[in-house]
ZAGU-153090 format. One record per residue (C-alpha): x negated, y negated, z negated; residue number from 1; residue in one letter. Coordinates in steps of 0.05 Angstrom, whole numbers, plus 5000, padded with zeros to 4 digits. Layout:
N
+------+------+------+------+------+
!   xx !   yy !   zz ! resi ! resn !
+------+------+------+------+------+
!    X !    Y !    Z !  NUM !    a !
...
+------+------+------+------+------+
This chain:
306
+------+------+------+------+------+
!   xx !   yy !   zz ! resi ! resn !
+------+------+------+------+------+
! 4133 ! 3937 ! 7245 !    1 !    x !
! 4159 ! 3879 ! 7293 !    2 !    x !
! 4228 ! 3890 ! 7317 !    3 !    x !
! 4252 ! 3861 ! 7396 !    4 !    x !
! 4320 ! 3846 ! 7392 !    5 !    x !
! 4357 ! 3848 ! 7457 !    6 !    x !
! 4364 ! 3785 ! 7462 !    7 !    x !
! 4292 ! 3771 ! 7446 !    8 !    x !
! 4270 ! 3819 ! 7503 !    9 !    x !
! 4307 ! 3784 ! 7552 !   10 !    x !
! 4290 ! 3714 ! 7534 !   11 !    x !
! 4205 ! 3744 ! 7544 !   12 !    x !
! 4227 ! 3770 ! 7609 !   13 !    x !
! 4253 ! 3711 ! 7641 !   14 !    x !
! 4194 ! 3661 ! 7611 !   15 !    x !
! 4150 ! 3719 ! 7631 !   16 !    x !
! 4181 ! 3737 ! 7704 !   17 !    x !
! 4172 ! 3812 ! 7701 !   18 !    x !
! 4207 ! 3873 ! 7711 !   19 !    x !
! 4245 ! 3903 ! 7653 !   20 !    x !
! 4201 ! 3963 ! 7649 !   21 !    x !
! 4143 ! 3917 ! 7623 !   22 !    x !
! 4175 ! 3908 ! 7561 !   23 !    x !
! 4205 ! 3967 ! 7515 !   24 !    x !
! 4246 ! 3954 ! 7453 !   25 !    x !
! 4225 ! 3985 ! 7390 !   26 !    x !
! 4241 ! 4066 ! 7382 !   27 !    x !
! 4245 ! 4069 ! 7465 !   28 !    x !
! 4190 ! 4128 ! 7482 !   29 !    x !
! 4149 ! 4096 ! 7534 !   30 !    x !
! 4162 ! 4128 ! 7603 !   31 !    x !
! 4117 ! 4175 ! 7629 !   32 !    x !
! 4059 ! 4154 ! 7681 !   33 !    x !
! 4067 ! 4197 ! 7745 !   34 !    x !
! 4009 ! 4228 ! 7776 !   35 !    x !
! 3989 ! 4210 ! 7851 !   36 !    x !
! 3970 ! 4267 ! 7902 !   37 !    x !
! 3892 ! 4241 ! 7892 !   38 !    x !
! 3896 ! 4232 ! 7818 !   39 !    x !
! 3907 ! 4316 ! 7832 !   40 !    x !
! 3856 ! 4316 ! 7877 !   41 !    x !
! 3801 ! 4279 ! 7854 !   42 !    x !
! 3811 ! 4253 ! 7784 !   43 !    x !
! 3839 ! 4308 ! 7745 !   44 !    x !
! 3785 ! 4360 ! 7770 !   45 !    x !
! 3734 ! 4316 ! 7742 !   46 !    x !
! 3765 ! 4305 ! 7684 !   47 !    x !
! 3763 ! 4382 ! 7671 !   48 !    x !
! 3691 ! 4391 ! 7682 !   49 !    x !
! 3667 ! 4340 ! 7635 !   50 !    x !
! 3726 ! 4357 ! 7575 !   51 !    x !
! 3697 ! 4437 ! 7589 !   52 !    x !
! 3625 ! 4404 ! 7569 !   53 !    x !
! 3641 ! 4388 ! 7505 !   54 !    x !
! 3611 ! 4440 ! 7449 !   55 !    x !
! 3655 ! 4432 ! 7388 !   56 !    x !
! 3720 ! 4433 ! 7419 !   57 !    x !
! 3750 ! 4413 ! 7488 !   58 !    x !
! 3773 ! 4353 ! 7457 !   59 !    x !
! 3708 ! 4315 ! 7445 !   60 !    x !
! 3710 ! 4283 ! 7497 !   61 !    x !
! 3776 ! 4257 ! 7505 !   62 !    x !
! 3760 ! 4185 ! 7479 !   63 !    x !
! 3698 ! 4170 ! 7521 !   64 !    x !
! 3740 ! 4193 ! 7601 !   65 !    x !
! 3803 ! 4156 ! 7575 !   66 !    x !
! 3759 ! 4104 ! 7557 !   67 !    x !
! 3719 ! 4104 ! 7626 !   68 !    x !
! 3783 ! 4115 ! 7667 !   69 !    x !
! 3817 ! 4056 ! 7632 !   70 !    x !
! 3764 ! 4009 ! 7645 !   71 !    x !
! 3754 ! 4021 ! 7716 !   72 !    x !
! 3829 ! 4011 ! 7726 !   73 !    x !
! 3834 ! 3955 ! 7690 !   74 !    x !
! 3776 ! 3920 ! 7744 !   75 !    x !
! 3808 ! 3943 ! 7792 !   76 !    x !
! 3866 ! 3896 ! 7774 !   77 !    x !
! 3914 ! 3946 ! 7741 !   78 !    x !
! 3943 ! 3920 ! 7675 !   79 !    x !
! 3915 ! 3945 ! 7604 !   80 !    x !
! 3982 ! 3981 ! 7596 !   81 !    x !
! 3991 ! 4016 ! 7666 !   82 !    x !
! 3908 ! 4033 ! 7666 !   83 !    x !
! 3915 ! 4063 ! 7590 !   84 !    x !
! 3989 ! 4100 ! 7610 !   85 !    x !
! 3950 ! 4130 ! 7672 !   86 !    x !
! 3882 ! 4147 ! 7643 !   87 !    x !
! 3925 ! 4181 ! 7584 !   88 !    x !
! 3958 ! 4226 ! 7636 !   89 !    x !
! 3899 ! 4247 ! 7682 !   90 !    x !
! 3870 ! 4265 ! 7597 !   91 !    x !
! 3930 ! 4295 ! 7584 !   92 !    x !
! 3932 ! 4344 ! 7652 !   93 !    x !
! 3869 ! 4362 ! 7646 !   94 !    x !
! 3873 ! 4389 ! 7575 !   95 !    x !
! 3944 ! 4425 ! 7600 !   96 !    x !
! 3900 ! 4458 ! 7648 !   97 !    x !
! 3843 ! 4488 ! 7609 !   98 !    x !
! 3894 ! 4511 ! 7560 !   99 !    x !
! 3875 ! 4459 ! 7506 !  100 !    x !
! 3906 ! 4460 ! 7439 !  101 !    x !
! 3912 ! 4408 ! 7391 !  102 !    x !
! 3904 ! 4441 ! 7324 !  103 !    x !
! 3934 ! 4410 ! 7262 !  104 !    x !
! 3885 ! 4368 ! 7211 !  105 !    x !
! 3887 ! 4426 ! 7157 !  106 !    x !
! 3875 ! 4474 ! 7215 !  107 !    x !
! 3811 ! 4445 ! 7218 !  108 !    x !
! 3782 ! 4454 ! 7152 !  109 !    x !
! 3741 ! 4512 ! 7123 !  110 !    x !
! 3794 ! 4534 ! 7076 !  111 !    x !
! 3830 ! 4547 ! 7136 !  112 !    x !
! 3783 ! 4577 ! 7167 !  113 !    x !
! 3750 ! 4619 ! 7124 !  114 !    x !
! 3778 ! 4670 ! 7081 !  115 !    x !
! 3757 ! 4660 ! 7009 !  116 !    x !
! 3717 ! 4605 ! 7021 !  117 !    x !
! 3658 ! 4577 ! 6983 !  118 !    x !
! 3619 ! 4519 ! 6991 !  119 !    x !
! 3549 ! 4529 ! 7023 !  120 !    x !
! 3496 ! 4515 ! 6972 !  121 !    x !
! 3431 ! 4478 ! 6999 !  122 !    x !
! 3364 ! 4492 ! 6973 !  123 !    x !
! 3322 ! 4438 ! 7019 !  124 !    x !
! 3339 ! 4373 ! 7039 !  125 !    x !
! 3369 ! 4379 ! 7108 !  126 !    x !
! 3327 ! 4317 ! 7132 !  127 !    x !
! 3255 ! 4316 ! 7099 !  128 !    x !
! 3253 ! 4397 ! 7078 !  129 !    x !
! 3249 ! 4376 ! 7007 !  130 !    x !
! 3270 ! 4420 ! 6954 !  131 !    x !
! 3333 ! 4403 ! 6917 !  132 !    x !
! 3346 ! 4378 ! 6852 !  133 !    x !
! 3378 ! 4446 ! 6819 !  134 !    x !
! 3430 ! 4407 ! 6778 !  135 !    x !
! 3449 ! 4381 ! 6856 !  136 !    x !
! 3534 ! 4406 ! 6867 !  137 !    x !
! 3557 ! 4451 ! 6915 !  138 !    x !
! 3551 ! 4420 ! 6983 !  139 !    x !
! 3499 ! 4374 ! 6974 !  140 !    x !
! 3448 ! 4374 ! 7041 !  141 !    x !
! 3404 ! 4304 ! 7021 !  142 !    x !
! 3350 ! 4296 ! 6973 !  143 !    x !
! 3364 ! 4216 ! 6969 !  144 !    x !
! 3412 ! 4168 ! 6999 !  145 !    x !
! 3355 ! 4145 ! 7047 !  146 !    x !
! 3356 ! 4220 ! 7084 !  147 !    x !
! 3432 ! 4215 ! 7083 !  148 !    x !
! 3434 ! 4151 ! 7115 !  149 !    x !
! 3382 ! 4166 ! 7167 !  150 !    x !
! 3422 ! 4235 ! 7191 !  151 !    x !
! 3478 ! 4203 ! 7190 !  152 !    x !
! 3445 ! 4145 ! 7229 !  153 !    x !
! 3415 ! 4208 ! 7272 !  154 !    x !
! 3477 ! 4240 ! 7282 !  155 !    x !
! 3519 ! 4179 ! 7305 !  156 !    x !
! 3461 ! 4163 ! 7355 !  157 !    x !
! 3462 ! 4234 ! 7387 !  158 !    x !
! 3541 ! 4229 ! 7391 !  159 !    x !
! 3538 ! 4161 ! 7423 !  160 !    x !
! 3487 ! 4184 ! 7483 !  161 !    x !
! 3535 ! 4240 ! 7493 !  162 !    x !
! 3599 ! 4204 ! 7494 !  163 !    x !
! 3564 ! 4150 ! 7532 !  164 !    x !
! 3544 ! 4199 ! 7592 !  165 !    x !
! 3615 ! 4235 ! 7597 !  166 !    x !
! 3645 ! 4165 ! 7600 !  167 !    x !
! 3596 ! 4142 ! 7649 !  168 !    x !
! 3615 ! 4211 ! 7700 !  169 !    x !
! 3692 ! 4188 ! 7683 !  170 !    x !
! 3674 ! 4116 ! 7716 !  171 !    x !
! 3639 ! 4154 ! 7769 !  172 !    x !
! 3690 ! 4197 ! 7787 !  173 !    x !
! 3742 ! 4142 ! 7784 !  174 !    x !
! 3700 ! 4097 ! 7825 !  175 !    x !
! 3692 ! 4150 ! 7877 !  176 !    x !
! 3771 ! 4165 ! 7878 !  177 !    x !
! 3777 ! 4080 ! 7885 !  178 !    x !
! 3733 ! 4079 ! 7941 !  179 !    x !
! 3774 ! 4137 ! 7980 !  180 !    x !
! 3705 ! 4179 ! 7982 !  181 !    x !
! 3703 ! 4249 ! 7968 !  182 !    x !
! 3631 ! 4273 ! 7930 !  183 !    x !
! 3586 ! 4293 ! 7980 !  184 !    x !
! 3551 ! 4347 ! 7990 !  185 !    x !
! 3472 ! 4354 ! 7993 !  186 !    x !
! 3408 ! 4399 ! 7991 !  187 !    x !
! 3348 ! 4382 ! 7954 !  188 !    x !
! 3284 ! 4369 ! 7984 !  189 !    x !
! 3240 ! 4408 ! 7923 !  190 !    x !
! 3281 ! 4471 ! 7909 !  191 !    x !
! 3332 ! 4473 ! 7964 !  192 !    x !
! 3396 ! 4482 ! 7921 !  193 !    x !
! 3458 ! 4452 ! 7940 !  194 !    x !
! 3493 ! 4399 ! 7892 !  195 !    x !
! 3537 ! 4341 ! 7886 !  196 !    x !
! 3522 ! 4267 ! 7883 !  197 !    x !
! 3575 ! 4214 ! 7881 !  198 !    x !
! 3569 ! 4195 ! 7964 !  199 !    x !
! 3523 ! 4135 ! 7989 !  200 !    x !
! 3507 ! 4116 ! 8053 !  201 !    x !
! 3435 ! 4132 ! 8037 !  202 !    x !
! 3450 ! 4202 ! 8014 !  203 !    x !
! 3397 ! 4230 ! 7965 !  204 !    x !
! 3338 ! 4272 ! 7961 !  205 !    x !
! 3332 ! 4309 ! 7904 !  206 !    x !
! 3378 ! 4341 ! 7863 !  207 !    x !
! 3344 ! 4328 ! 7786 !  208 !    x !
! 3277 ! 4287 ! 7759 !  209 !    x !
! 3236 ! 4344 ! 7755 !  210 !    x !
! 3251 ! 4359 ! 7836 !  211 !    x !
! 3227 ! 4292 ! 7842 !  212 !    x !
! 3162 ! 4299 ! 7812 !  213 !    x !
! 3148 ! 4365 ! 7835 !  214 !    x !
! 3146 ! 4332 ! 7897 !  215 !    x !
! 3095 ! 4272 ! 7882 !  216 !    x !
! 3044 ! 4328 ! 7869 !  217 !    x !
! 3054 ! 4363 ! 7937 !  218 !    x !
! 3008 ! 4301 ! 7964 !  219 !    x !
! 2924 ! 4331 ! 7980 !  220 !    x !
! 2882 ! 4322 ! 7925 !  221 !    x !
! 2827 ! 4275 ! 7934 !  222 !    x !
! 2769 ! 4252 ! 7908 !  223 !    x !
! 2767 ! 4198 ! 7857 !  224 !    x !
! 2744 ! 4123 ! 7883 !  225 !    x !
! 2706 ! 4116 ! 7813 !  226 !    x !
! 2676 ! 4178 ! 7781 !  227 !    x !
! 2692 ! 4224 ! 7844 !  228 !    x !
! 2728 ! 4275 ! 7810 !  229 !    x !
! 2785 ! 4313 ! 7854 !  230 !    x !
! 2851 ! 4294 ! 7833 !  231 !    x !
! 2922 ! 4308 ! 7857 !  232 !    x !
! 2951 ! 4228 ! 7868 !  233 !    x !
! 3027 ! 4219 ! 7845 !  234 !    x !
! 3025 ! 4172 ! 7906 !  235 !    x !
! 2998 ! 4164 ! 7985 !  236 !    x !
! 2957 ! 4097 ! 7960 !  237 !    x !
! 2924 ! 4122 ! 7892 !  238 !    x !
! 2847 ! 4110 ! 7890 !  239 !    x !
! 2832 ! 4133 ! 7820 !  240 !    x !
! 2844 ! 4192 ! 7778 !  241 !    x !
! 2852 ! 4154 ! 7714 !  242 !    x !
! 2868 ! 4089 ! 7684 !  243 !    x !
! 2796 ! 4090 ! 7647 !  244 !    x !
! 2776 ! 4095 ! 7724 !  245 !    x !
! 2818 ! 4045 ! 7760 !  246 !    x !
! 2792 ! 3990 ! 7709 !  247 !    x !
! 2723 ! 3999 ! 7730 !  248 !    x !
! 2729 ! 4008 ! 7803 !  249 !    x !
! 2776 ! 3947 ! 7797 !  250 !    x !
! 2720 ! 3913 ! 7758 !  251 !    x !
! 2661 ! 3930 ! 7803 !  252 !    x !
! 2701 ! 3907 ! 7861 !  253 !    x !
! 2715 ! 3840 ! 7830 !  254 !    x !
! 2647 ! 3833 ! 7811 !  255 !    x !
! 2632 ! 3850 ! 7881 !  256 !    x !
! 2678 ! 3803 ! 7911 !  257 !    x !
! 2664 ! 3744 ! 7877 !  258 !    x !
! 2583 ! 3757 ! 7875 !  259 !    x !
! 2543 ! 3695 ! 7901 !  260 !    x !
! 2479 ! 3711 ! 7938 !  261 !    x !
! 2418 ! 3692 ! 7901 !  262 !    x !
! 2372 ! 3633 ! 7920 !  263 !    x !
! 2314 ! 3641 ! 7966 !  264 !    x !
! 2251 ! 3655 ! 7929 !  265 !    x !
! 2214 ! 3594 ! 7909 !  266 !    x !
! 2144 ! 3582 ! 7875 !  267 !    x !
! 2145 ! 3562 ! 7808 !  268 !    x !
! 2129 ! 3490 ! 7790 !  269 !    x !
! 2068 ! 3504 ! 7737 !  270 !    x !
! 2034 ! 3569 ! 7757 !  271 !    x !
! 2052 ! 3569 ! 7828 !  272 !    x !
! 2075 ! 3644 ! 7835 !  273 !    x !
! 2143 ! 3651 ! 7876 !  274 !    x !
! 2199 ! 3689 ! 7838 !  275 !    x !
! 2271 ! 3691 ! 7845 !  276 !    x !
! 2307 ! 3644 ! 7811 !  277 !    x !
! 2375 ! 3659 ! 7772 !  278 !    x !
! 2404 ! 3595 ! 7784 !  279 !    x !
! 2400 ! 3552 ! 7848 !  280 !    x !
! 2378 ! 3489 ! 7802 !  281 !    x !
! 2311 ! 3533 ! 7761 !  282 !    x !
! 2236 ! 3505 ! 7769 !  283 !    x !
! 2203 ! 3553 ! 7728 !  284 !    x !
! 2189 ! 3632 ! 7739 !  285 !    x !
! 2180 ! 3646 ! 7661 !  286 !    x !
! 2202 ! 3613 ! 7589 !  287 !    x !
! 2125 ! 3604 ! 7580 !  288 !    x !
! 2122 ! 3557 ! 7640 !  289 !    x !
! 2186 ! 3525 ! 7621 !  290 !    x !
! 2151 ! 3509 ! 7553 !  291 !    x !
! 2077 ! 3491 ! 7587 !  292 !    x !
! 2123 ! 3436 ! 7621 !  293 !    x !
! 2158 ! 3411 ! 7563 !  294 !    x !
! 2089 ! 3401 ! 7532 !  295 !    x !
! 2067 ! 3368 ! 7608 !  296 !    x !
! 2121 ! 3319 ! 7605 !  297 !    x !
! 2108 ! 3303 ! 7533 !  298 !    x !
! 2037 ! 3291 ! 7539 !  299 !    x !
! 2057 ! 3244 ! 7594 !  300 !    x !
! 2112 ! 3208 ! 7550 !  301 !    x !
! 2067 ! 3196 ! 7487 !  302 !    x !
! 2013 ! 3171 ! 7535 !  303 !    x !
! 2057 ! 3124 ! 7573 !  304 !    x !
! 2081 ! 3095 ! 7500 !  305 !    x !
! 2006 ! 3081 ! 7483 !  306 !    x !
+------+------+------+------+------+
């Protein structure tokens, strides 16, 4: 471990032009970060709810709202060392609150636990459901080293969404105690429940997702553009019941739009009989005149060469 002599610690604070509190000498216990009246107030509460959330002990959570606290400290402009010192007190309140223990590492193992413990013996592979070699040891839960890597893979995935989400409501409440505004207050539009939403000018409508699309549906069904089948729309605008359906009515009203009236009828130049031509530039009404001509105008050729 590096040790600061005093001499040392002096010579950093004059190049560095701080205070003498920014630097402690080895073996000094750091001083302890004092809580503000909204810290109380604001950050603390919130802190509470979201270390309460946690389902294998109150302390799963601690990492992620230091973690979110800190960061939002730090751009606010706060140092690394005062943001850490005062997202490690709001943590630390909060789990003084709720009554939080820390238990000891052996405290948390099964022999501790359990009186005359055993290990659990698996018969199927806690991944795939396969049966178990029987030679497997005590404790074994994998068939294969793929199944254990993918559960673990599994596992760590599940525990990073979590974390991820109570960090994210520790930035939110952090942001909302920066911006000096308190969470307000709304009622939902589908179910007419009361809840909280970090406040926006805006305000908001719903309190979940499934509010939200309970909603779309209250719209008048209608029937479709395409096949005419009754359908409840998931907007104000929607023609078509189906995407099978809004291809063809998109379709025929491409074909529609872009359609060229046909050409005038005309007679045809060999038989005379008028038909409708399919292009503006045809002579003939059928492939049999189009050949009688062919032979016309070879006729004339070969007797033109003579």
């Amino acid at each position: 471990m590096l040790q600061i002599s005093h001499q040392l610690a002096a010579y950093l604070r004059s190049r560095a032009g701080r205070r003498s509190t920014e630097i402690t000498l080895a073996g000094t216990p750091r001083k302890r970060e004092n809580l503000s009246r909204k810290d109380n107030e604001i950050l603390v509460p919130r802190a509470i709810e979201i270390l309460e959330a946690g389902h294998s002990s109150r302390f799963q959570f601690e990492g992620a709202v230091r973690h979110g606290l800190r960061s939002t400290f730090c751009l606010e402009g706060m140092t690394w060392s005062k943001a850490d010192a005062r997202a490690s007190a709001i943590v630390s309140e909060a789990l003084r609150r709720i009554g939080a223990t820390r238990p000891m590492w052996h405290e948390g193992q099964p022999e501790w636990c359990q009186d005359g413990y055993t290990a659990t013996r698996y018969v199927l592979c806690q991944r795939c459901g396969k049966p178990l070699d029987a030679d497997a040891r005590d404790g074994t839960k994998f068939c294969s080293r793929t199944c254990n890597s993918a559960a673990q893979s599994a596992f760590r995935w599940r525990l990073t969404q979590i974390e991820g989400e109570a960090g994210m409501r520790a930035v939110m409440a952090a942001r909302t105690k920066s911006r000096q505004k308190s969470v307000g207050e709304y009622i939902c539009e589908g179910c007419g429940t009361r809840f909280e939403r970090l406040w926006k000018p805006q305000g908001y409508r719903f309190c979940s997702h499934t509010c939200s699309g309970k909603r779309k549906f209250a719209i008048e069904p209608r029937p479709c553009a395409q096949c005419g089948r009754e359908f409840y729309p998931s907007r104000a605008h929607n023609q078509w019941c189906s995407p099978d359906c809004r291809r063809a009515g998109v379709k025929a009203y491409n074909k529609a739009y872009h359609a060229v009236p046909p050409p005038p009828e005309r007679p045809c130049a060999i038989c005379g009989r008028p038909f409708c031509p399919a292009k503006k530039n045809a002579l003939y009404c059928s492939a049999a005149c189009n050949n009688r001509a062919y032979r016309l105008r070879a006729t004339i050729r070969c007797e033109a060469a003579e």
